[in-house]
C-alpha positions in Angstrom: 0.0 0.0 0.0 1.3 3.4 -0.9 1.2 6.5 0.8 -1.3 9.8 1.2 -1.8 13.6 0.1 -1.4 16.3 2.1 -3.9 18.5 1.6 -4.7 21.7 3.3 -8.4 22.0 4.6 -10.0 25.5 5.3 -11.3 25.2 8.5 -15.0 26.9 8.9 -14.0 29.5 11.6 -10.7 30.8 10.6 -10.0 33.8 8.4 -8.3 33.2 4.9 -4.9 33.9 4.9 -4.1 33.8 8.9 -1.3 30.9 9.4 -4.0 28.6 11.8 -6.9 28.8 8.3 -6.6 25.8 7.4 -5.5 21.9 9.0 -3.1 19.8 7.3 -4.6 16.5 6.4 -2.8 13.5 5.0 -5.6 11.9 2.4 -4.6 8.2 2.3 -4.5 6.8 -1.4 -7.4 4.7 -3.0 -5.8 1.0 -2.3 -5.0 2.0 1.2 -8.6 3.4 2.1 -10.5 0.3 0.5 -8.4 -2.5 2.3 -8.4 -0.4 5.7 -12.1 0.0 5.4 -12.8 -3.5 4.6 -10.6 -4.6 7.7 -12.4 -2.6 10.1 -15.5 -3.7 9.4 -14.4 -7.2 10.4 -12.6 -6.1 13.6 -15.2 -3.2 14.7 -17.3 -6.2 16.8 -14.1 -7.3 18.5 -13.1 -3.8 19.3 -15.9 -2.5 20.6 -16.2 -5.4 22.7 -12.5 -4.7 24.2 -13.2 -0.8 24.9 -16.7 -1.1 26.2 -18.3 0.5 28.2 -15.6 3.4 28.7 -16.6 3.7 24.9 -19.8 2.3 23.8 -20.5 4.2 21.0 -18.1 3.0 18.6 -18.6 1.0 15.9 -22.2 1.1 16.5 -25.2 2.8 14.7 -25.8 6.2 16.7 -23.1 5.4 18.7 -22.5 9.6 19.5 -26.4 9.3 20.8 -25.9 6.2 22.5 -22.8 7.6 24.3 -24.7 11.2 25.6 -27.8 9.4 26.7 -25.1 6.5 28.9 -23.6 10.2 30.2 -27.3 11.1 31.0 -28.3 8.5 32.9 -25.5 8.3 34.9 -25.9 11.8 35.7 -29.7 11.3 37.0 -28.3 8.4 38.9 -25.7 11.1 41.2 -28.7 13.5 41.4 -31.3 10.6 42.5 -28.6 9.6 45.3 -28.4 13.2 46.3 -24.3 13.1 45.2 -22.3 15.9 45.0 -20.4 15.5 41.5 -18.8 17.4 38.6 -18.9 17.1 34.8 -16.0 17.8 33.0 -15.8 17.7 29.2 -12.4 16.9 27.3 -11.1 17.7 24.1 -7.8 16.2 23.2 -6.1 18.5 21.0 -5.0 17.2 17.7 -5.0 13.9 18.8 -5.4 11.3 15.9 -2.5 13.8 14.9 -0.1 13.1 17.4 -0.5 9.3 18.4 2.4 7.2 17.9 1.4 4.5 15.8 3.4 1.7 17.2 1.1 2.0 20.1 -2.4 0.9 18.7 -0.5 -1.5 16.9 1.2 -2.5 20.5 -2.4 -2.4 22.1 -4.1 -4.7 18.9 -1.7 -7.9 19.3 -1.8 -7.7 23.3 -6.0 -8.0 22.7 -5.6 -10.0 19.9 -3.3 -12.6 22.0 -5.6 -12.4 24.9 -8.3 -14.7 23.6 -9.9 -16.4 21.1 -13.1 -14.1 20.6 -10.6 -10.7 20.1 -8.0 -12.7 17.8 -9.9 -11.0 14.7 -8.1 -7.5 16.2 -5.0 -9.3 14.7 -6.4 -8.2 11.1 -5.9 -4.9 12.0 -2.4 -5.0 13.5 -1.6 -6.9 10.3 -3.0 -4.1 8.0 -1.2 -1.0 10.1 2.0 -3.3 10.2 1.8 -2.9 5.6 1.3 0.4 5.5 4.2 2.7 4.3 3.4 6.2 5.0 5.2 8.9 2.3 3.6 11.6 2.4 3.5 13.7 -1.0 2.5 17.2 -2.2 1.2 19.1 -5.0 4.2 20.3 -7.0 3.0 20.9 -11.1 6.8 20.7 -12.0 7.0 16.9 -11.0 6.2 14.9 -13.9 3.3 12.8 -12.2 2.2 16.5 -10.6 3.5 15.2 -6.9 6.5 15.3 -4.8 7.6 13.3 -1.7 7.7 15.4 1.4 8.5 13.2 4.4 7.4 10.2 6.1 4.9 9.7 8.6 5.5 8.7 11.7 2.4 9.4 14.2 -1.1 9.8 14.0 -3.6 8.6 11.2 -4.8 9.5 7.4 -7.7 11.0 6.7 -9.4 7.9 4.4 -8.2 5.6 6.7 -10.5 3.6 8.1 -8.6 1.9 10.9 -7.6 5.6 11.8 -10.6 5.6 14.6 -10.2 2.1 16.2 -6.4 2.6 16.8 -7.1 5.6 18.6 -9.8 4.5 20.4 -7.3 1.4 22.1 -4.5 3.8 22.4 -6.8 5.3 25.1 -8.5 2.5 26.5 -5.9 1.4 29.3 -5.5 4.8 30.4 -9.3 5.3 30.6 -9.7 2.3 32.6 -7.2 2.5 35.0 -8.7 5.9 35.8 -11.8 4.5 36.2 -11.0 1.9 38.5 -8.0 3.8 40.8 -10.5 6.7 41.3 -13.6 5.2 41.4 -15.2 8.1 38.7 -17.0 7.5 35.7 -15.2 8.1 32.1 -17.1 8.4 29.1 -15.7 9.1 25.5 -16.7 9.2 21.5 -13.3 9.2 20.2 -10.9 12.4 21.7 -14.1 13.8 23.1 -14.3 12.8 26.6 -16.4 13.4 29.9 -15.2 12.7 33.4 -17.9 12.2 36.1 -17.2 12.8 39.9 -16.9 14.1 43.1 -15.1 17.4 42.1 -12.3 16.6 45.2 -11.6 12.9 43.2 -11.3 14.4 39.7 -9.6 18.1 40.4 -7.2 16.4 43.6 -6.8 18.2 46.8 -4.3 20.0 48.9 -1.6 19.4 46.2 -2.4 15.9 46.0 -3.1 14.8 42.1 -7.0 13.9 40.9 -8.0 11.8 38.0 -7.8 14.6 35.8 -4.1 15.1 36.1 -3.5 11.3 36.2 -5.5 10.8 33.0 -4.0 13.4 31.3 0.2 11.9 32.5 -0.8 8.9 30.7 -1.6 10.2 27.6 1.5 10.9 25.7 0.2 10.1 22.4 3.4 11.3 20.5 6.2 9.1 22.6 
């Protein structure tokens, strides 16, 4: 499998011609974005089985619904027991940008090993493990109208289909060890998260850290 474009996107907020207009997106050629999207749809069953319920909405019809409707009924549930709790909501920055790539792939053969019902996740490692990743640019002076930039060494290609389920083990582990060493509730839809909690669990307290800061140390997406 080849490589991908990089092709500038306007983004719908910005003002033309400020440097931050537009986000530079790697567009994943036509062989690559067929065979990832044909592996994913036989590994999205095993996956979600392996991230739920810190992530039930993916690979699952309405799954952004689904996900704001489980963060809604836990919410009535703190309220009904009279709880004093926060809601935070997260937005990792850039971060199907930034994540180092061996580390899905790392994550995929430790599930796929695990058992028998997750060994289809092994498809996927086995995909990510064939990809090269030039990346190219428009240059009308090359004789095919392209020229090789760089490779790629983190995050995943617009077009590519197993872009979303790598990310979404990368932060599985860290999700769940939050979960279960602070006893809060973690939600997410991909790098949009929500943390729910007594406001002392999740901010800390007299310099001690919370769940927020101990989520956030074990994301290092780019090392």
């Amino acid at each position: 499998m080849g490589g991908g474009a990089l092709t500038p996107l306007l983004k719908a907020a910005s003002e033309p011609g400020k440097p931050d207009d537009a986000r530079p997106v790697k567009t994943e050629d036509f062989d690559t974005s067929v065979y990832t999207k044909a592996v994913q749809r036989t590994v999205s069953t095993a996956v979600l089985n392996t991230v739920r319920p810190q992530q039930l909405g993916v690979s699952v019809s309405c799954g952004v619904e689904l996900c704001i409707w489980g963060v809604k009924l836990r919410i009535e549930e703190k309220l009904t027991k009279a709880e004093r709790s926060v809601m935070l909501k997260l937005d990792l920055k850039n971060a199907h940008n930034t994540f180092s790539r061996p580390k899905p792939m790392a994550a995929l053969k430790k599930v796929a090993l695990s058992s028998k019902k997750h060994a289809m996740l092994a498809r996927a490692w086995h995909a990510m493990m064939l990809q090269k990743n030039p990346v190219y640019i428009r240059d009308p002076s090359e004789t095919n109208g392209w020229r090789f930039l760089c490779d790629s060494e983190a995050g995943g290609g617009q077009g590519n289909a197993l872009t979303g389920p790598a990310f979404v083990m990368v932060i599985d582990e860290a999700m769940k060890s939050t979960e279960e060493k602070f006893g809060i509730i973690i939600r997410a839809i991909q790098d949009d998260m929500a943390l729910l909690g007594d406001a002392k669990v999740v901010f800390g307290t007299n310099g001690d850290n919370g769940a927020l800061e101990f989520l956030l140390s074990i994301f290092r997406f780019s090392s």
